[in-house]
CHARMM-style PDB file with segment names, atoms N, HN, CA, C and O in Angstrom:
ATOM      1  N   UNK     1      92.995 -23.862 100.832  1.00  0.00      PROA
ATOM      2  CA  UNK     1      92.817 -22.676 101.643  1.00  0.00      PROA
ATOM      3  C   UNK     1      91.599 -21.915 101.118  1.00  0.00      PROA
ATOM      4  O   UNK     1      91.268 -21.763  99.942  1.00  0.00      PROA
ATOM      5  N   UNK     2      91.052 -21.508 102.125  1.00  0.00      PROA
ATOM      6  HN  UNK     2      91.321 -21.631 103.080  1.00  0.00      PROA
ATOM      7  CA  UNK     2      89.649 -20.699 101.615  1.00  0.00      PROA
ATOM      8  C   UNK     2      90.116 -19.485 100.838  1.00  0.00      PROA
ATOM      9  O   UNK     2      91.078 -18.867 101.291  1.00  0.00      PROA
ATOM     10  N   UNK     3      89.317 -18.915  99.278  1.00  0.00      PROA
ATOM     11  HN  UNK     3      88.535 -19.418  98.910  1.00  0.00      PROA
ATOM     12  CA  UNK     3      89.785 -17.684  99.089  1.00  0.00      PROA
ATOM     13  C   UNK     3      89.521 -16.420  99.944  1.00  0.00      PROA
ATOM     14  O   UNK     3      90.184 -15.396  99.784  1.00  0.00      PROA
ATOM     15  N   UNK     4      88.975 -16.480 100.447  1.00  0.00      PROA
ATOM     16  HN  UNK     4      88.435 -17.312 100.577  1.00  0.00      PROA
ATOM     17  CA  UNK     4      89.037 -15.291 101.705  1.00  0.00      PROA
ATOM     18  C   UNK     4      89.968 -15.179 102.785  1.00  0.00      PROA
ATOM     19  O   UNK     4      90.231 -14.168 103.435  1.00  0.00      PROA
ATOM     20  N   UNK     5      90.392 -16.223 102.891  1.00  0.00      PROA
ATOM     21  HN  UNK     5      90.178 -17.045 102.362  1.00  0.00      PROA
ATOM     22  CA  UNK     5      92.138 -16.252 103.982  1.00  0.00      PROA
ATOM     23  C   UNK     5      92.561 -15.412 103.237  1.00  0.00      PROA
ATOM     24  O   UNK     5      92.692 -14.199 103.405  1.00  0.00      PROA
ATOM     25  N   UNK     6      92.875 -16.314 102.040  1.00  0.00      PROA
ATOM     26  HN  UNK     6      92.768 -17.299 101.904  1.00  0.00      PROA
ATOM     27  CA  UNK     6      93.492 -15.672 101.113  1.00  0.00      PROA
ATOM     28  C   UNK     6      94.254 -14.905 100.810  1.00  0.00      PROA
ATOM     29  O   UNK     6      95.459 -14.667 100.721  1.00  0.00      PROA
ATOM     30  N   UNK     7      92.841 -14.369 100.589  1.00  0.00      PROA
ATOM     31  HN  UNK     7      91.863 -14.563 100.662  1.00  0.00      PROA
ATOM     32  CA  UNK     7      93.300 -12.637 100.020  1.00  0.00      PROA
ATOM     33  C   UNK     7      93.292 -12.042 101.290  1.00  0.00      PROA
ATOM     34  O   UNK     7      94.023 -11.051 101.284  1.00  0.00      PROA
ATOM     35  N   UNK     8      92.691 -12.273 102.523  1.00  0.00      PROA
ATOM     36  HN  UNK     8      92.098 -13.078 102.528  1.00  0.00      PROA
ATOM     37  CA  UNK     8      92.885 -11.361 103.871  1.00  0.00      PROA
ATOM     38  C   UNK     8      94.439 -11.550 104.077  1.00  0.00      PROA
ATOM     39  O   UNK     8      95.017 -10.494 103.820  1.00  0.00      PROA
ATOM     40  N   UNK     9      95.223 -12.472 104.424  1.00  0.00      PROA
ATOM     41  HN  UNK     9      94.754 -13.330 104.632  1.00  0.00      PROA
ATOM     42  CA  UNK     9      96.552 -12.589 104.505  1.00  0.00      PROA
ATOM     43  C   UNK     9      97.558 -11.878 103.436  1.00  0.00      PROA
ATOM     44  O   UNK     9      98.654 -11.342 103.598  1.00  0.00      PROA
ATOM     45  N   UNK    10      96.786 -12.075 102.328  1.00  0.00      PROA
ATOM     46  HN  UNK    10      95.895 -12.509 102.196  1.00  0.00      PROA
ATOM     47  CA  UNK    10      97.931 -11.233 101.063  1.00  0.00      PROA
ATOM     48  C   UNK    10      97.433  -9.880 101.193  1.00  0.00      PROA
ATOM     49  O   UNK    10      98.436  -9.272 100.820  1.00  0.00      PROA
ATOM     50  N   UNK    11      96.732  -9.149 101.415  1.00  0.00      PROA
ATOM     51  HN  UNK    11      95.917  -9.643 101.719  1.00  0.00      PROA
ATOM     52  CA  UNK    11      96.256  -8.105 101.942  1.00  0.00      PROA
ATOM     53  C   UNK    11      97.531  -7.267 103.093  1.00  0.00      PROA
ATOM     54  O   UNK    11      98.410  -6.410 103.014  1.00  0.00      PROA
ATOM     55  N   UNK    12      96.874  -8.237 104.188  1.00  0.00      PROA
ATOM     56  HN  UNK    12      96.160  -8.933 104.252  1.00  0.00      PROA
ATOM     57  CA  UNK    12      98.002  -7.384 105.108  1.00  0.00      PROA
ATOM     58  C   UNK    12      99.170  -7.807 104.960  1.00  0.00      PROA
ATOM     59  O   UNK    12     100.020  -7.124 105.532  1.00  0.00      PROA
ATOM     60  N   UNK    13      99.787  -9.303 104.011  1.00  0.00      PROA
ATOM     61  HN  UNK    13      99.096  -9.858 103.546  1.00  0.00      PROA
ATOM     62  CA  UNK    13     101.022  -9.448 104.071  1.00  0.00      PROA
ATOM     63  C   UNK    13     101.923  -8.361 103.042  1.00  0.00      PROA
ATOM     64  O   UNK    13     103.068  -7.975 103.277  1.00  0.00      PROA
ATOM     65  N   UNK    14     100.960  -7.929 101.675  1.00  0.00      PROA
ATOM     66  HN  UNK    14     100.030  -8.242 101.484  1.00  0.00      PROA
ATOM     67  CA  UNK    14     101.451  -6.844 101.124  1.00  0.00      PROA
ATOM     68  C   UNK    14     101.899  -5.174 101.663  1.00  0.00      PROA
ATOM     69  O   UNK    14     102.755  -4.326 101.411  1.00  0.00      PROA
ATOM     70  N   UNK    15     100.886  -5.334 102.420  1.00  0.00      PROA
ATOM     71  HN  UNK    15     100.191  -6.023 102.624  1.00  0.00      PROA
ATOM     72  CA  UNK    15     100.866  -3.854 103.084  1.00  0.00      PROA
ATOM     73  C   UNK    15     101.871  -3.724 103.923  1.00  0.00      PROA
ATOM     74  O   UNK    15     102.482  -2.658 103.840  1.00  0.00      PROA
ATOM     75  N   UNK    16     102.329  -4.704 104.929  1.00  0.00      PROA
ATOM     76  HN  UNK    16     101.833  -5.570 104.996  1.00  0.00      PROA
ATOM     77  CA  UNK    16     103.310  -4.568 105.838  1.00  0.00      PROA
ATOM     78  C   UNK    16     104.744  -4.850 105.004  1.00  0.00      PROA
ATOM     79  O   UNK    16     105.746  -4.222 105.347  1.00  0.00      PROA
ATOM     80  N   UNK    17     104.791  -5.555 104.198  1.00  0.00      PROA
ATOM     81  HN  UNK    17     103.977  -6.065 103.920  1.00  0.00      PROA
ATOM     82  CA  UNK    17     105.795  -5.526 103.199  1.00  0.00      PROA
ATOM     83  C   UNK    17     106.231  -4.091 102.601  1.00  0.00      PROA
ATOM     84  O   UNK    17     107.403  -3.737 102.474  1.00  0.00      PROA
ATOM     85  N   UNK    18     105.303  -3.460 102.316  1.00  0.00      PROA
ATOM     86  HN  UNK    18     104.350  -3.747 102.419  1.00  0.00      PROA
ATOM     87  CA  UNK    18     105.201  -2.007 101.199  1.00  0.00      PROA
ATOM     88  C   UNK    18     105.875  -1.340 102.405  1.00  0.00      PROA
ATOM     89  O   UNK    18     107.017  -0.954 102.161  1.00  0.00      PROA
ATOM     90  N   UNK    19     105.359  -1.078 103.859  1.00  0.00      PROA
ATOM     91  HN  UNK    19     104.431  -1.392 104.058  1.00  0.00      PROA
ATOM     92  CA  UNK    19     105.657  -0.547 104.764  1.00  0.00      PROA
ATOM     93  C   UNK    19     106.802  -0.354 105.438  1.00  0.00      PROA
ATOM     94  O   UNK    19     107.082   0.620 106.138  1.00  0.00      PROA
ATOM     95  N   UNK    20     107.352  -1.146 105.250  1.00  0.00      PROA
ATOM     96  HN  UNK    20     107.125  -1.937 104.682  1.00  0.00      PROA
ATOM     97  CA  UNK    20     108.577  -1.728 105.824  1.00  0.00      PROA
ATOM     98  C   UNK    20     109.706  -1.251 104.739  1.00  0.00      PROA
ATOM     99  O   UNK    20     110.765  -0.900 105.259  1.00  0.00      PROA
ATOM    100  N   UNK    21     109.655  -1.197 103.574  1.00  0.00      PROA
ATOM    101  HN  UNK    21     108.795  -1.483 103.151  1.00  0.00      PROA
ATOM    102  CA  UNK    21     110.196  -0.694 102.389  1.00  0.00      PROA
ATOM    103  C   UNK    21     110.205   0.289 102.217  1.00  0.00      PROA
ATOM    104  O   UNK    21     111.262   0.754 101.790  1.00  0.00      PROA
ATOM    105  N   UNK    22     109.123   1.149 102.426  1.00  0.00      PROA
ATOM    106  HN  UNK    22     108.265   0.771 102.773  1.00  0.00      PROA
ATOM    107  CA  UNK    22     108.930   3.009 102.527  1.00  0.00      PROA
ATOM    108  C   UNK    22     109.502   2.853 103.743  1.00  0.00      PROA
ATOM    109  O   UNK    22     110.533   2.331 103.319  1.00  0.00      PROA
ATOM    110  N   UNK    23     109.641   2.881 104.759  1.00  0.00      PROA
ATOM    111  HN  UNK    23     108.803   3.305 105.104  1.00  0.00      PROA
ATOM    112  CA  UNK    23     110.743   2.984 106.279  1.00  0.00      PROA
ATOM    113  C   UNK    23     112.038   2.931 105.828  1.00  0.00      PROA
ATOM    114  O   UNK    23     112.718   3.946 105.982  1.00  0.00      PROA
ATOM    115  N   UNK    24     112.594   1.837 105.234  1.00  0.00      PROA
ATOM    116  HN  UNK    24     112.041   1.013 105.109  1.00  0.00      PROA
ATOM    117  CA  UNK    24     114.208   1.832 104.982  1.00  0.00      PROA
ATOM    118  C   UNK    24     114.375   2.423 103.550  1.00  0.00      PROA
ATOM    119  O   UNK    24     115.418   2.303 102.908  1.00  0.00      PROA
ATOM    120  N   UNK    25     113.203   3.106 103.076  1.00  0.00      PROA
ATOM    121  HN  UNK    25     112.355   3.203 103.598  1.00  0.00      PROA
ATOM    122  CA  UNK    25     113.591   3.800 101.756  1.00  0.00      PROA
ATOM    123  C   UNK    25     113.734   3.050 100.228  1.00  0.00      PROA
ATOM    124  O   UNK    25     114.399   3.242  99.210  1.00  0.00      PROA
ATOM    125  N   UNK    26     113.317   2.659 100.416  1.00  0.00      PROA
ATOM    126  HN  UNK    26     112.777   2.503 101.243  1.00  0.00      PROA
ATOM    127  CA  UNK    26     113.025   1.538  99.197  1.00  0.00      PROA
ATOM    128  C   UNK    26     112.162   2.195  98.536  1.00  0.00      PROA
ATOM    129  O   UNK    26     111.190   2.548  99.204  1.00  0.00      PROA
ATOM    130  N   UNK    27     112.168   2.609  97.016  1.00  0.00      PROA
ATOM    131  HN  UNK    27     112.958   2.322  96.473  1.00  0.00      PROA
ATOM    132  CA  UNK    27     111.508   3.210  96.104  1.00  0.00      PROA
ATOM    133  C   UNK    27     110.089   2.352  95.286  1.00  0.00      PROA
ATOM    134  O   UNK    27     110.339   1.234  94.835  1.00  0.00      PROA
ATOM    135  N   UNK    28     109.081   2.737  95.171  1.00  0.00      PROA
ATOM    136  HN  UNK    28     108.878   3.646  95.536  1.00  0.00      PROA
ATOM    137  CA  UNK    28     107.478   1.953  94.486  1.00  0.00      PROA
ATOM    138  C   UNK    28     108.433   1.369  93.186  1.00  0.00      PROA
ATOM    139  O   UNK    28     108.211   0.201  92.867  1.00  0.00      PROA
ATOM    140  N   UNK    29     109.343   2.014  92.521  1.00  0.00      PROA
ATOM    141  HN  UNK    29     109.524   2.963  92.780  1.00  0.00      PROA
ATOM    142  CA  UNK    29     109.420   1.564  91.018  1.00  0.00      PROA
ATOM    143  C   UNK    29     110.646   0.170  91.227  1.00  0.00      PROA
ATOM    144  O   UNK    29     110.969  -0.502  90.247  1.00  0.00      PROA
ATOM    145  N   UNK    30     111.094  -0.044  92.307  1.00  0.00      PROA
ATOM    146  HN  UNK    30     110.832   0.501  93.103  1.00  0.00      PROA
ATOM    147  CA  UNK    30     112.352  -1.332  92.612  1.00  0.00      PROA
ATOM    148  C   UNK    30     111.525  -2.536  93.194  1.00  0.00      PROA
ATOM    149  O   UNK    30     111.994  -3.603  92.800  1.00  0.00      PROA
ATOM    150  N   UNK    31     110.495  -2.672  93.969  1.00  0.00      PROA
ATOM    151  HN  UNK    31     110.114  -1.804  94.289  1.00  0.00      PROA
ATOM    152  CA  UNK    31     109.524  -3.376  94.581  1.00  0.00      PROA
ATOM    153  C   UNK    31     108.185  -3.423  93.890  1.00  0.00      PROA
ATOM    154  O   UNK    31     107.495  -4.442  93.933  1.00  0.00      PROA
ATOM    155  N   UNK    32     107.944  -2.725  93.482  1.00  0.00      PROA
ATOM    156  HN  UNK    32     108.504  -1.898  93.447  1.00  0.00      PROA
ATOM    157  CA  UNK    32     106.834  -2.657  92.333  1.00  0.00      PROA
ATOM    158  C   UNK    32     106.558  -4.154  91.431  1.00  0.00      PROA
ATOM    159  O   UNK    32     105.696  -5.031  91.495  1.00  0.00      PROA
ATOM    160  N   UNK    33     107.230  -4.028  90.958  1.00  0.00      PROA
ATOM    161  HN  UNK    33     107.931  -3.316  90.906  1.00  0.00      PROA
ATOM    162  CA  UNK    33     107.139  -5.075  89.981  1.00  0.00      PROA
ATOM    163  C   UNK    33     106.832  -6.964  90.301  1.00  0.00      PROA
ATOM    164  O   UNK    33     106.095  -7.797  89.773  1.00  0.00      PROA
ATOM    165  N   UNK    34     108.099  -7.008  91.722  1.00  0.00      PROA
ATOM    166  HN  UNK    34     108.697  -6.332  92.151  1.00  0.00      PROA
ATOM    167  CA  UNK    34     107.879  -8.098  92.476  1.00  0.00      PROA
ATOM    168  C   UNK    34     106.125  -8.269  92.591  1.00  0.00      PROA
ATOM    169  O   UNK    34     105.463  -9.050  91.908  1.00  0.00      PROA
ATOM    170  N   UNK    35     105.555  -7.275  93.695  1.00  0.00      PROA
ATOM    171  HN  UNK    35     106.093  -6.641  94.251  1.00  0.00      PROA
ATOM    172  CA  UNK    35     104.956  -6.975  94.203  1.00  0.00      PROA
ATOM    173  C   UNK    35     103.465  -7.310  93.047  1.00  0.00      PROA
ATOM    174  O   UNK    35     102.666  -8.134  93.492  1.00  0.00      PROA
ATOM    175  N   UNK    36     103.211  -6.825  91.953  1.00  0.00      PROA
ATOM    176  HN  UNK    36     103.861  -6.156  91.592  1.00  0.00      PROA
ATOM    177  CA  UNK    36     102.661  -7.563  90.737  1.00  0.00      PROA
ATOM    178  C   UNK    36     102.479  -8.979  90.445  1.00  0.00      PROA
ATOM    179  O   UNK    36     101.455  -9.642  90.283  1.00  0.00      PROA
ATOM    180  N   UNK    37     103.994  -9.352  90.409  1.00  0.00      PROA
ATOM    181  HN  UNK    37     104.826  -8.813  90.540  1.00  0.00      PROA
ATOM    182  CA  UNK    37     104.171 -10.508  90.446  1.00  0.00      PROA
ATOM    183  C   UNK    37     103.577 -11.840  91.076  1.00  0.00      PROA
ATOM    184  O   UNK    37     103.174 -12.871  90.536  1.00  0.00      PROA
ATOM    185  N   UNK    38     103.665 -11.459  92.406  1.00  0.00      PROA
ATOM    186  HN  UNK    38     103.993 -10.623  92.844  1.00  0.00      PROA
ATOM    187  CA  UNK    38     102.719 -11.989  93.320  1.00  0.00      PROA
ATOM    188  C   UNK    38     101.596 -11.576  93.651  1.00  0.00      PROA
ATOM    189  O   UNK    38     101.010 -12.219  94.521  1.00  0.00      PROA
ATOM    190  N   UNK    39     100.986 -10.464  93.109  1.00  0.00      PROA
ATOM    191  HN  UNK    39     101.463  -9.942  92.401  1.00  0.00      PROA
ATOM    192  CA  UNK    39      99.495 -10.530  92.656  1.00  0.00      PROA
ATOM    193  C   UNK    39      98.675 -11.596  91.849  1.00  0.00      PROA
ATOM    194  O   UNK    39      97.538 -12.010  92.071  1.00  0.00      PROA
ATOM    195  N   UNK    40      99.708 -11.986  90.682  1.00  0.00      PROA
ATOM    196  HN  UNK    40     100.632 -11.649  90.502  1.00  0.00      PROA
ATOM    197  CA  UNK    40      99.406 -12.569  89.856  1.00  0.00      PROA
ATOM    198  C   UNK    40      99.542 -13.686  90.165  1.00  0.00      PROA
ATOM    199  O   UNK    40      98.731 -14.429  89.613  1.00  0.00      PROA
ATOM    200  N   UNK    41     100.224 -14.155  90.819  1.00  0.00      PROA
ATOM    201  HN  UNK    41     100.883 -13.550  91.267  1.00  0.00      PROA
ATOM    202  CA  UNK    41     100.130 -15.806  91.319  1.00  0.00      PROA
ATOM    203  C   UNK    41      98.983 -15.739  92.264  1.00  0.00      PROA
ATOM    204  O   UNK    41      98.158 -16.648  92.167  1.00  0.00      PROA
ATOM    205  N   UNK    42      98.834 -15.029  92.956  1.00  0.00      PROA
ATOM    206  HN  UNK    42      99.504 -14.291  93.035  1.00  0.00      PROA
ATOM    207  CA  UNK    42      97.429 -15.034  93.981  1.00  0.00      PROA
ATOM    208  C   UNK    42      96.069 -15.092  93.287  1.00  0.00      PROA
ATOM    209  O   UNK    42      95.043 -15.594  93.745  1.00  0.00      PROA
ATOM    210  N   UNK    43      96.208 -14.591  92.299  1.00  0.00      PROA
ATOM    211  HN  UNK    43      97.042 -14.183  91.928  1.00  0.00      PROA
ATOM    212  CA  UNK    43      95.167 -14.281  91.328  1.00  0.00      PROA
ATOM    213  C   UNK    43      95.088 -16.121  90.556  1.00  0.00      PROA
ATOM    214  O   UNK    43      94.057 -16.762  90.757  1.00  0.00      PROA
ATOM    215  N   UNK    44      95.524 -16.363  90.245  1.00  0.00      PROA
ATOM    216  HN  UNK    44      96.362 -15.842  90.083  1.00  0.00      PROA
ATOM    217  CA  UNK    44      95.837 -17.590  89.509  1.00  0.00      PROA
ATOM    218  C   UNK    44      95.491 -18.689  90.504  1.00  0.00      PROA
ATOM    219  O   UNK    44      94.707 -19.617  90.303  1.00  0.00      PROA
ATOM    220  N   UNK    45      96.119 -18.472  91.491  1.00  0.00      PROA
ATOM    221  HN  UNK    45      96.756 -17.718  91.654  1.00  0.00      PROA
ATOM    222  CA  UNK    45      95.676 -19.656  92.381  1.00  0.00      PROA
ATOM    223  C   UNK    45      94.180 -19.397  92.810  1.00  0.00      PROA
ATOM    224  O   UNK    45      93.504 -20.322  93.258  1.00  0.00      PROA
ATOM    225  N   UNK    46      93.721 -18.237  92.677  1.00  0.00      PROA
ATOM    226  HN  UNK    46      94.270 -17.485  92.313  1.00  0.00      PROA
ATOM    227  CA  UNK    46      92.406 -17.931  92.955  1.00  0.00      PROA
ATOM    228  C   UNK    46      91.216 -18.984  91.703  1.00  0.00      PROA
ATOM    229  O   UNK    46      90.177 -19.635  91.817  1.00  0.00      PROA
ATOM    230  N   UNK    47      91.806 -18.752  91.013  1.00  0.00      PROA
ATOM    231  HN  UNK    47      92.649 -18.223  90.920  1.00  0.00      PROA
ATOM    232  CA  UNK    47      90.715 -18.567  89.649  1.00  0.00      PROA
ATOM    233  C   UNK    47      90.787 -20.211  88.944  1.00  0.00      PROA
ATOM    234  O   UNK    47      89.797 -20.774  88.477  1.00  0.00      PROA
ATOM    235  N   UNK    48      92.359 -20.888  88.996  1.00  0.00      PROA
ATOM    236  HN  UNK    48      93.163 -20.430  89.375  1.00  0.00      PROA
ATOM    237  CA  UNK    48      92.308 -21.738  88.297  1.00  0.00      PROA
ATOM    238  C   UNK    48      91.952 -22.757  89.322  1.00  0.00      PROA
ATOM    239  O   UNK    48      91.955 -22.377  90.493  1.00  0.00      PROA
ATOM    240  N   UNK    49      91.610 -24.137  89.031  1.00  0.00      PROA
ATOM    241  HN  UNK    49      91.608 -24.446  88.080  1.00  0.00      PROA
ATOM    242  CA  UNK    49      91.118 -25.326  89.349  1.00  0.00      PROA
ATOM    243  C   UNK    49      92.416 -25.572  90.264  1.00  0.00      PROA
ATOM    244  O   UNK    49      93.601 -25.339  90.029  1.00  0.00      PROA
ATOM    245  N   UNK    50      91.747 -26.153  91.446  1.00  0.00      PROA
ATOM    246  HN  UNK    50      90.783 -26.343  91.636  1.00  0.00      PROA
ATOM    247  CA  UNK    50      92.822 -27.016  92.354  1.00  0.00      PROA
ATOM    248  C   UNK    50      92.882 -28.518  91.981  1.00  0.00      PROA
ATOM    249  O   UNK    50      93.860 -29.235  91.766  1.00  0.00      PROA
ATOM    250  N   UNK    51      91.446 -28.810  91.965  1.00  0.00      PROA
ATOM    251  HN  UNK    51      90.651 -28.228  92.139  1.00  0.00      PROA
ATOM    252  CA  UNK    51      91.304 -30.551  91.549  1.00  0.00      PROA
ATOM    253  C   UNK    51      90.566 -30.630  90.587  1.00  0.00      PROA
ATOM    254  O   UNK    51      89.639 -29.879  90.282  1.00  0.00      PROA
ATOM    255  N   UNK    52      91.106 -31.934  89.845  1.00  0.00      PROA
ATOM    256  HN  UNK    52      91.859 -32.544  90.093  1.00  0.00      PROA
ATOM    257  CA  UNK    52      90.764 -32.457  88.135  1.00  0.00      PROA
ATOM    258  C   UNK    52      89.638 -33.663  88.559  1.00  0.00      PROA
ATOM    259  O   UNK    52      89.964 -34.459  89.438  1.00  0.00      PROA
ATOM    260  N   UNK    53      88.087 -33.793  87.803  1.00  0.00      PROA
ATOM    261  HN  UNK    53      87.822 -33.145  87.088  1.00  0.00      PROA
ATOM    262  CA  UNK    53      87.597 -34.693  87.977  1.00  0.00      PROA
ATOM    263  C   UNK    53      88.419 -35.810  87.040  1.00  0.00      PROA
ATOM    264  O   UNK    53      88.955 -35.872  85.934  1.00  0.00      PROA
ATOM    265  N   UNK    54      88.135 -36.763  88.362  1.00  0.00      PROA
ATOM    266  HN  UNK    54      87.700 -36.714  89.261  1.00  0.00      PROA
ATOM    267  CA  UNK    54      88.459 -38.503  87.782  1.00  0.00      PROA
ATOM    268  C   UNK    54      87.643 -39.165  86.711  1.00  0.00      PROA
ATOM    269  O   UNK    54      86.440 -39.247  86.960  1.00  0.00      PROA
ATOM    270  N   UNK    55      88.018 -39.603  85.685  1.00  0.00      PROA
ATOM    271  HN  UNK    55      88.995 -39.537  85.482  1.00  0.00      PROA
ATOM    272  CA  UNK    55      87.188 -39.830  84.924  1.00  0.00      PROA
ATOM    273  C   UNK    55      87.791 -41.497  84.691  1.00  0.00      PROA
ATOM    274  OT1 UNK    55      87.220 -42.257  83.909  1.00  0.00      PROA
TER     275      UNK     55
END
């Protein structure tokens, strides 16, 4: 996947997530953390190698 999908999809998929949570009252400090979480895998899949040269 291109990194610019990417992050455009985790973008608005976070935001409408956050959104939806402030509506039914869901507090930053209970979702928070998840929400990190999968920063950090986005981040990771960003940065580290998809494919290993054949040697």
């Amino acid at each position: 996947m291109n990194p610019i999908t990417l992050i455009g999809i985790s973008i608005i998929f976070f935001y409408s997530i956050t959104q939806m949570l402030k509506f039914y009252g869901v507090g930053e400090d209970v979702y928070g953390v998840y929400i990190l979480f999968y920063i950090f895998i986005i981040i990771s899949i960003l940065i580290l190698p998809n494919d290993y040269p054949k040697t």
